[in-house]
ROSE-941137 format. One record per residue (C-alpha): residue number from 1; y, z, x; residue in one letter; chain. Coordinates in steps of 0.25 Angstrom, whole numbers, always signed. Each point is the difference from the previous one (the first is absolute). Layout:
BEGIN
- NUM,Y,Z,X,A,A
...
//
This chain:
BEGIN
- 1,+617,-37,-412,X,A
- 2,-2,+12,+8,X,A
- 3,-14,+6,-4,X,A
- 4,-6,+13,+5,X,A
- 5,-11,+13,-2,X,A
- 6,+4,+14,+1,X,A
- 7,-11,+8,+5,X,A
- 8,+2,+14,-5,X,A
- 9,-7,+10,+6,X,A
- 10,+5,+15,+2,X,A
- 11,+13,-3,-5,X,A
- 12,-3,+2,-13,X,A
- 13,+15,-1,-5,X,A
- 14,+10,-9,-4,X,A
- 15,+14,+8,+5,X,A
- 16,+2,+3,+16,X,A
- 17,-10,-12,+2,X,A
- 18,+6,-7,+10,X,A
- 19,-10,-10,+2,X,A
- 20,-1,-4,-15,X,A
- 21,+13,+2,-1,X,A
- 22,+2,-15,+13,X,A
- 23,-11,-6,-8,X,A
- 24,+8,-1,-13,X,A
- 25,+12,-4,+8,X,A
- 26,-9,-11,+7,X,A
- 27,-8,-5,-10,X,A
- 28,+2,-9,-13,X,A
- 29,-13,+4,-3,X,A
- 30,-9,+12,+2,X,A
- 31,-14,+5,-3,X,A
- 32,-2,+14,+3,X,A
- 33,-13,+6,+2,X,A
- 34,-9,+11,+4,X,A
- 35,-13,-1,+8,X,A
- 36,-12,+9,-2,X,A
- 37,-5,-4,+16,X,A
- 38,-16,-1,+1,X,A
- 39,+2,-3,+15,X,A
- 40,+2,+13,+6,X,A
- 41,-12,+0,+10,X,A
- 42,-6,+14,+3,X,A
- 43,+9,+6,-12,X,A
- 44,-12,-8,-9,X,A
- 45,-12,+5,+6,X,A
- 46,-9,+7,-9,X,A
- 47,+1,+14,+5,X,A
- 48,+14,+0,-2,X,A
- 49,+6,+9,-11,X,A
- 50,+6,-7,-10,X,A
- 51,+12,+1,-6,X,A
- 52,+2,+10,-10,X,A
- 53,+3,-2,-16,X,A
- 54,+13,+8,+2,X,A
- 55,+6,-8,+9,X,A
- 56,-6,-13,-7,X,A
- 57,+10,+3,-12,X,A
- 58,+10,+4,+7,X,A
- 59,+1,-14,+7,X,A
- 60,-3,-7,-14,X,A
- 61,+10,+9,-5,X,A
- 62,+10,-5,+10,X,A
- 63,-5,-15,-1,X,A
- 64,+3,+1,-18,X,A
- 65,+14,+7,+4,X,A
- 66,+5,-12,+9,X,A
- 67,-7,-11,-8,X,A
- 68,+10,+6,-13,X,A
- 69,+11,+0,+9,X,A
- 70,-1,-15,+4,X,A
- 71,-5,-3,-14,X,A
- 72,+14,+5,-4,X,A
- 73,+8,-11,+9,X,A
- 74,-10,-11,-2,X,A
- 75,-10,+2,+11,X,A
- 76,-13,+6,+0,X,A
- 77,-12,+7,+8,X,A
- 78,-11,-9,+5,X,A
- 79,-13,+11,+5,X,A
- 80,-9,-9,+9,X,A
- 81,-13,+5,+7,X,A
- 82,-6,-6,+11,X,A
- 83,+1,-3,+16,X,A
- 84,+15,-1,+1,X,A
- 85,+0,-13,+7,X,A
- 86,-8,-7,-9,X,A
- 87,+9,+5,-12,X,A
- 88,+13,-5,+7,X,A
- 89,-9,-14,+3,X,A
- 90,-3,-1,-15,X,A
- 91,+15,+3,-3,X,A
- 92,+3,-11,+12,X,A
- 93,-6,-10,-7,X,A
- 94,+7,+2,-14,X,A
- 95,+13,+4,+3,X,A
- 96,+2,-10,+13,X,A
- 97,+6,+12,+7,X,A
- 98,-3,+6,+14,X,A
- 99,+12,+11,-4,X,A
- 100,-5,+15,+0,X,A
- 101,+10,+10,-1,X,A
- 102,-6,+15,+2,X,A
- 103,+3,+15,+5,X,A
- 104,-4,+2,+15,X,A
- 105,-10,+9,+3,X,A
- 106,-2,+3,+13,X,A
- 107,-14,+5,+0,X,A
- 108,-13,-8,+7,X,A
- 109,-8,-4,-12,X,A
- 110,+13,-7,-7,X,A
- 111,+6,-5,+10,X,A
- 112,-14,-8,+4,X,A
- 113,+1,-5,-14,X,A
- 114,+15,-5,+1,X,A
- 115,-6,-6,+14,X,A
- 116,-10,-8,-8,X,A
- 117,+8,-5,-8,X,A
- 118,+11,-6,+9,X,A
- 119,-12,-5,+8,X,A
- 120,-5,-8,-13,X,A
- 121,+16,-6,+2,X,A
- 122,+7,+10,-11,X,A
- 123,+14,+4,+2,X,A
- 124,+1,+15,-3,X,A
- 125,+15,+7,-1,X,A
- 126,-2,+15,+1,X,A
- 127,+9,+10,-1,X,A
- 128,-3,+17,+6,X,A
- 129,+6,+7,-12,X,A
- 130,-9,+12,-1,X,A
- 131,+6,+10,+6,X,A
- 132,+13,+9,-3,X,A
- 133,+8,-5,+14,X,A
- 134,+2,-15,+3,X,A
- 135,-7,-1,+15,X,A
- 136,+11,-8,+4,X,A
- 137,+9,+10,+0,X,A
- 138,-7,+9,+10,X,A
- 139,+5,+5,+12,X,A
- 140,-12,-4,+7,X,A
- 141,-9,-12,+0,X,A
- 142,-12,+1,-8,X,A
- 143,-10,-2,+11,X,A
- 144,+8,+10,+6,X,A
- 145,+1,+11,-9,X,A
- 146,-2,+14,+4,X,A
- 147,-17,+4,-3,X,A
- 148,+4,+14,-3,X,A
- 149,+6,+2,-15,X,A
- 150,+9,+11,+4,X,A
- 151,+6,-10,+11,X,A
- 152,+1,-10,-9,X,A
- 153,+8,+9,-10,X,A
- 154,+8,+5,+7,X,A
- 155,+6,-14,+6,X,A
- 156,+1,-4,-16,X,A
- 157,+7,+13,-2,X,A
- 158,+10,-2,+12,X,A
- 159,+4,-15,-7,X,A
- 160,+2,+9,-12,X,A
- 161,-11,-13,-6,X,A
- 162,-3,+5,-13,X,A
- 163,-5,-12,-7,X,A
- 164,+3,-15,-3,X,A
- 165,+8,-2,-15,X,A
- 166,-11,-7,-10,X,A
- 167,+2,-13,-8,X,A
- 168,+0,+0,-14,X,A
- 169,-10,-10,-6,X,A
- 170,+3,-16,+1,X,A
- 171,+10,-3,-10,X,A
- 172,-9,-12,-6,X,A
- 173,-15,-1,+5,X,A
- 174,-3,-16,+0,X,A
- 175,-9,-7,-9,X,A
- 176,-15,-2,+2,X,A
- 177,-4,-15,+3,X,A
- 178,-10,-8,-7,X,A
- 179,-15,+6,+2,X,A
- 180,-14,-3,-4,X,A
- 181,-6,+8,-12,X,A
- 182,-11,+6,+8,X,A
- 183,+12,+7,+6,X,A
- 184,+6,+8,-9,X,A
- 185,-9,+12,+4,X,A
- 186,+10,+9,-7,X,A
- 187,+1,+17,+1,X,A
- 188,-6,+8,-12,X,A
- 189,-1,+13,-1,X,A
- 190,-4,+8,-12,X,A
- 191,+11,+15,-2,X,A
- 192,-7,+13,+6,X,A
- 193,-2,+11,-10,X,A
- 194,-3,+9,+10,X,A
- 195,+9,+10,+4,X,A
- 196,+3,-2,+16,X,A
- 197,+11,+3,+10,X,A
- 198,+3,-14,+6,X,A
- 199,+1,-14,-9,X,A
- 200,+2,-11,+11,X,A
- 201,+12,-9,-1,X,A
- 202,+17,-1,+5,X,A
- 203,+2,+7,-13,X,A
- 204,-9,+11,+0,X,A
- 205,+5,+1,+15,X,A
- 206,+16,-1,-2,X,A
- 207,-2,+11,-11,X,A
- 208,-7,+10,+6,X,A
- 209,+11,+0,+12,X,A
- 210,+11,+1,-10,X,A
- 211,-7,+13,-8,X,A
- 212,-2,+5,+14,X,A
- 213,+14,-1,+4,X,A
- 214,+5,+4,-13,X,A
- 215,-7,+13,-1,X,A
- 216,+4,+3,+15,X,A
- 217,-15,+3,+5,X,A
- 218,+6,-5,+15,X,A
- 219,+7,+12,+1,X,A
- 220,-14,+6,+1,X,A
- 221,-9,-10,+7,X,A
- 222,+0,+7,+12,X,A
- 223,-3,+14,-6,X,A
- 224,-10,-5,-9,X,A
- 225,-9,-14,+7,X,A
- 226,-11,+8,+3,X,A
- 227,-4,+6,-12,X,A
- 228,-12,-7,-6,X,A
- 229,+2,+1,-14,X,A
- 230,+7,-9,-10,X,A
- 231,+10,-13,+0,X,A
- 232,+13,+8,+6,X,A
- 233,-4,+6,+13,X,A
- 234,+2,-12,+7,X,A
- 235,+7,-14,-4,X,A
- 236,-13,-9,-3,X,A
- 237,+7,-11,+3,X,A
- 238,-10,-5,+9,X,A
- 239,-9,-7,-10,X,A
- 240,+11,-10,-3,X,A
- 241,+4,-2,+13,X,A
- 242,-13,-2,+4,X,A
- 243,-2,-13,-8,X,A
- 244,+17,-3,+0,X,A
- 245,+2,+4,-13,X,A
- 246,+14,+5,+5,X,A
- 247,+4,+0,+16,X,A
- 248,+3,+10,+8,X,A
- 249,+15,-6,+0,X,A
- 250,+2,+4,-14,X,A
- 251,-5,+15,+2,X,A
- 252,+8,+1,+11,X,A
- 253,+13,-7,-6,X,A
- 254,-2,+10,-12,X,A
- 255,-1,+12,+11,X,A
- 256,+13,-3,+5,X,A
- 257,+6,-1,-13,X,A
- 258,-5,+14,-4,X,A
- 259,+5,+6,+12,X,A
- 260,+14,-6,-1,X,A
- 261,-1,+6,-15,X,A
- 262,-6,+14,+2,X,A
- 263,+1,+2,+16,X,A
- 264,-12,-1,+11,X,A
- 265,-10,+10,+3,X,A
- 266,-13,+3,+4,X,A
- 267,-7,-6,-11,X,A
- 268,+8,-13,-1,X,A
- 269,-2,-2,+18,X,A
- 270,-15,+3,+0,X,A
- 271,-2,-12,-12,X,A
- 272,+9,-8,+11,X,A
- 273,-11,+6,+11,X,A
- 274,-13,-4,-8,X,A
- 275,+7,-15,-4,X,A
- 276,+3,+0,+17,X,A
- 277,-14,+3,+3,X,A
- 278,-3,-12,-10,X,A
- 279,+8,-8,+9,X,A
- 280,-7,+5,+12,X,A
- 281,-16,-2,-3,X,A
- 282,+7,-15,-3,X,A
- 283,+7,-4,+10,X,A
- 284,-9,+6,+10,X,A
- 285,-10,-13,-6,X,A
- 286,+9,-10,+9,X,A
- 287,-3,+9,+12,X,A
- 288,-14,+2,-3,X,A
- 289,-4,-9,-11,X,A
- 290,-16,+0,+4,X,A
- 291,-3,+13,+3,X,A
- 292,+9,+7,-8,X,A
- 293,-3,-6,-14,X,A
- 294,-13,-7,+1,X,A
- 295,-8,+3,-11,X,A
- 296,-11,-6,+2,X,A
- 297,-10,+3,+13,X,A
- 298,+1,-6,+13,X,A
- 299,-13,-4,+3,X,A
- 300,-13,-4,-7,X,A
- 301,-7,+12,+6,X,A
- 302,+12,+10,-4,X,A
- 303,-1,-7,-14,X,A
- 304,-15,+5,+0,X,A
- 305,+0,+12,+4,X,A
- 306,+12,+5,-10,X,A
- 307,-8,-6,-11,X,A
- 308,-10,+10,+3,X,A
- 309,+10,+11,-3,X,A
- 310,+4,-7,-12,X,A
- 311,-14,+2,-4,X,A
- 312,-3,+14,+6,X,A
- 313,+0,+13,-8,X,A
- 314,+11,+6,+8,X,A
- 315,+8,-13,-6,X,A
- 316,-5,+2,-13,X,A
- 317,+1,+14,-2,X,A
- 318,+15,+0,+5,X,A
- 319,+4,-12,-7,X,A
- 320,-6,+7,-13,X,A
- 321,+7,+14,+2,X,A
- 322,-14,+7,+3,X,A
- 323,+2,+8,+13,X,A
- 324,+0,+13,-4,X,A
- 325,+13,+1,+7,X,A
- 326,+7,+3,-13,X,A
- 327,+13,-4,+3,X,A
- 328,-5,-13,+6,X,A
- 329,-7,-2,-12,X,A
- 330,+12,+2,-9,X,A
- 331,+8,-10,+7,X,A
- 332,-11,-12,+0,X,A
- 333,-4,+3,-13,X,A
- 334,+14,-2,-4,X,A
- 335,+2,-12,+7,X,A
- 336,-11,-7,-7,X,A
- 337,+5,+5,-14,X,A
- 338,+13,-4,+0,X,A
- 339,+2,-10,+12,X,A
- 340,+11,+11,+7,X,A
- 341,+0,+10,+11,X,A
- 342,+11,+9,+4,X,A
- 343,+5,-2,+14,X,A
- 344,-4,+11,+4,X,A
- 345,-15,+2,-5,X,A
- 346,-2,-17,+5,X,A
- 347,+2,+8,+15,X,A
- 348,-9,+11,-4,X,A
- 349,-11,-9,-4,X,A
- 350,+1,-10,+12,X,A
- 351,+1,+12,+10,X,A
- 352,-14,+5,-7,X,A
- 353,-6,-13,-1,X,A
- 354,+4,-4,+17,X,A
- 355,+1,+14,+6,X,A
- 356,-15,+7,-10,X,A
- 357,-6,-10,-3,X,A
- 358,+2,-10,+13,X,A
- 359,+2,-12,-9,X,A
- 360,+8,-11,+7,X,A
- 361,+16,-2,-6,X,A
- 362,-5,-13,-4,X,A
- 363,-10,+3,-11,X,A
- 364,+10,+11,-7,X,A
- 365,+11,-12,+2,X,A
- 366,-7,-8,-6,X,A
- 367,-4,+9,-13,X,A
- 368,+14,+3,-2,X,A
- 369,+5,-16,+1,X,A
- 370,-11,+0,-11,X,A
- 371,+6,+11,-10,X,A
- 372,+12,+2,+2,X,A
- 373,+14,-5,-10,X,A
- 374,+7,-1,+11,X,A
- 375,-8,-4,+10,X,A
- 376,+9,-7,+12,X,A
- 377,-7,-4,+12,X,A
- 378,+11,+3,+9,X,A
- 379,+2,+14,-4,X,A
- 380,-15,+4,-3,X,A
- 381,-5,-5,+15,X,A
- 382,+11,+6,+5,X,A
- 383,-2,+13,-6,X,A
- 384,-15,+1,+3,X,A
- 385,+3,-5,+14,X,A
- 386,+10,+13,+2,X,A
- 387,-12,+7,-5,X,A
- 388,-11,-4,+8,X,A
- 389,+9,-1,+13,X,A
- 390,+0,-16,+0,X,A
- 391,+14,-3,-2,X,A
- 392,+13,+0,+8,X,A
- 393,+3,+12,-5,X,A
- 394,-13,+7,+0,X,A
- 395,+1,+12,+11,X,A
- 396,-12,+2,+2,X,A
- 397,-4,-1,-17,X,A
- 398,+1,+11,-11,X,A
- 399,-9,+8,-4,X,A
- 400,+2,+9,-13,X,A
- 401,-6,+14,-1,X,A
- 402,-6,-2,-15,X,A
- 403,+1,+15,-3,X,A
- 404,+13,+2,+6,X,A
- 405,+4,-12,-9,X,A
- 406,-6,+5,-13,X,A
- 407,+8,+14,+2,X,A
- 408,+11,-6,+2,X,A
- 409,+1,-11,-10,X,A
- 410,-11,+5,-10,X,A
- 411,+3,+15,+1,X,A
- 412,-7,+4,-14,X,A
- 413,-10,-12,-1,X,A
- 414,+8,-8,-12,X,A
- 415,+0,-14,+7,X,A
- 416,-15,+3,+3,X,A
- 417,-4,+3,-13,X,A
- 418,+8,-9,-9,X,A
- 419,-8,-12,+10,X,A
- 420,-15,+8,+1,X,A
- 421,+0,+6,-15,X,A
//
């Protein structure tokens, strides 16, 4: 009888899971899992920020939503902490399978750990699945792919690529094997009572793309993402598809339908644009997986020398929304309040920290990897690479004139007082 392990990590979803999706059609047998990973190197030093309570329950959120949906077709959610290859050697010996089916992710830290674990003999069936076009039907080779996003654009747009159809979830998801009681490590997680913006999980997620939809706020994204204030400025989908509560496939698939209903415009194109730019930050990771979205640091004595700034009062002060930049401040204390950041104050606070502060792109990357929703390590290096002039599309860097940014974005000094007050 076939046995195997799904290993879910940020593909947090049971519909347009393509690699859940092989492992139910594989297996007679299936144990899926989650692994809080304990084996991250330099991301564990103690100088590290830690990750936030925000985004903690957002993940838990989305763990509880998944665990119910398998619950309901026989399943269920098994949360395991430790080094991930000792969690799958555990699993080895109990299930007598060396069968681990997974998302790809194309970033250095997890693929050194689905290294490990062919080394120690596993046989490990990913599937890329993250982003909204399937890679294979580029005009280009990965390795290949234009450096500059408006290159790669425009080659997508020239194919007329607008993105690859979703699946819906597996028609029956297989049922779990015999395992050991000091196994069943099952998800619990008591209601929030407090009011917030974003509850994790594929349900929370599908319905706040339906509401958006419904209530035509695309028509406006263009006109309206860089305001500052409240839930329908910008799409906030992001926090979902950060942990693949929904795919980027589905937006867009939900997209096209709109525009064949109510017409395309420059709304509807520029959500296109920013799911594109998506794409972008992660198919560049096959061209440049090491420099472009290492999170850790590459050397010991670089590893020292940003745990200094970590502990310095420049660090502190910033991370803390204590400046005296006021519009700075807003943004950061928003950030730690409430785990979110508009797009465009996240480019205001890394040009201040980089450009007036002479912190290193690193450290900031680092906070926000730690307090962020929707943290995705391909789109937040990327971004603070474009910032600090890193990255293939860094020309030269961007610094922000804060006072040209605050007139122009917080004119009367709302935003900055709603955040300082």
């Amino acid at each position: 009888m076939t046995t195997a392990i799904y290993w879910f990590r940020n593909d947090l979803r049971l519909s347009d899971n393509p690699a859940f999706t092989l492992a139910c059609n594989d297996t007679e047998f299936l144990l899926p899992i989650y692994i809080n990973h304990t084996n991250l190197g330099g991301m564990d030093r103690p100088t590290y920020p830690q990750i936030s309570k925000h985004r903690s329950e957002f993940l838990l959120e989305s763990l509880q939503d998944l665990r119910d949906q398998l619950l309901v077709r026989g399943s269920n959610l098994f949360e395991l902490t430790g080094d991930v290859l000792e969690v799958f050697q555990d699993l080895r010996e109990q299930l007598r399978t060396n069968t681990i089916y997974c998302e790809q992710i194309q970033v250095t830290q997890e693929l050194d750990l689905v290294a490990r674990l062919r080394e120690a003999g596993f046989e490990i069936k990913s599937v890329w699945q993250s982003s909204m076009i399937d890679p294979r039907s580029l005009p280009f080779d990965l390795e290949d792919m234009p450096s500059v996003f408006t290159q790669f654009r425009l080659k997508v747009e020239k194919h007329e690529l607008k993105f690859t159809p979703p699946l819906i979830s597996p028609l029956s998801v297989s049922p779990l094997p015999n395992i050991s009681g000091h196994l069943n490590k099952l998800i619990h997680l008591e209601t929030a009572q407090d009011e917030k913006s974003f509850y994790g999980g594929e349900k929370k997620a599908l319905a706040h793309i339906d509401q958006y939809f419904e209530r035509r706020l695309v028509d406006t994204y263009k006109k309206t993402r860089n305001q500052l204030i409240g839930m329908d400025y910008s799409s906030k989908f992001s926090p979902w598809l950060a942990l693949g509560c929904c795919s980027a496939r589905t937006i867009a698939q939900k997209l096209t339908q709109y525009e064949h209903q109510f017409g395309s415009n420059e709304g509807t194109y520029w959500l296109w644009f920013e799911l594109l730019w998506r794409d972008y930050f992660r198919f560049l990771s096959f061209k440049n997986t090491n420099e472009q979205h290492a999170e850790n640091f590459s050397s010991e004595e670089e590893s020292d020398e940003l745990s200094h700034q970590f502990e310095g009062i420049k660090f502190r002060r910033w991370a803390a929304g204590y400046t005296g930049e006021s519009f700075v401040d807003a943004g950061m204390r928003e950030l730690s309040s409430t785990g979110y950041l508009s797009n465009r104050m996240r480019q205001v606070v890394a040009s201040y920290w980089i450009y007036n502060l002479q912190g290193n792109w690193r450290v900031g990357a680092a906070w926000f990897r730690s307090q962020l929703l929707d943290y995705d390590v391909y789109s937040n290096q990327g971004n603070w690479q474009y910032i600090a002039g890193k990255g293939p599309e860094h020309q030269g860097g961007r610094q922000f004139n804060i006072a040209k940014q605050t007139q122009d974005h917080d004119p009367n000094g709302v935003y900055t007082k709603l955040w300082l007050t």
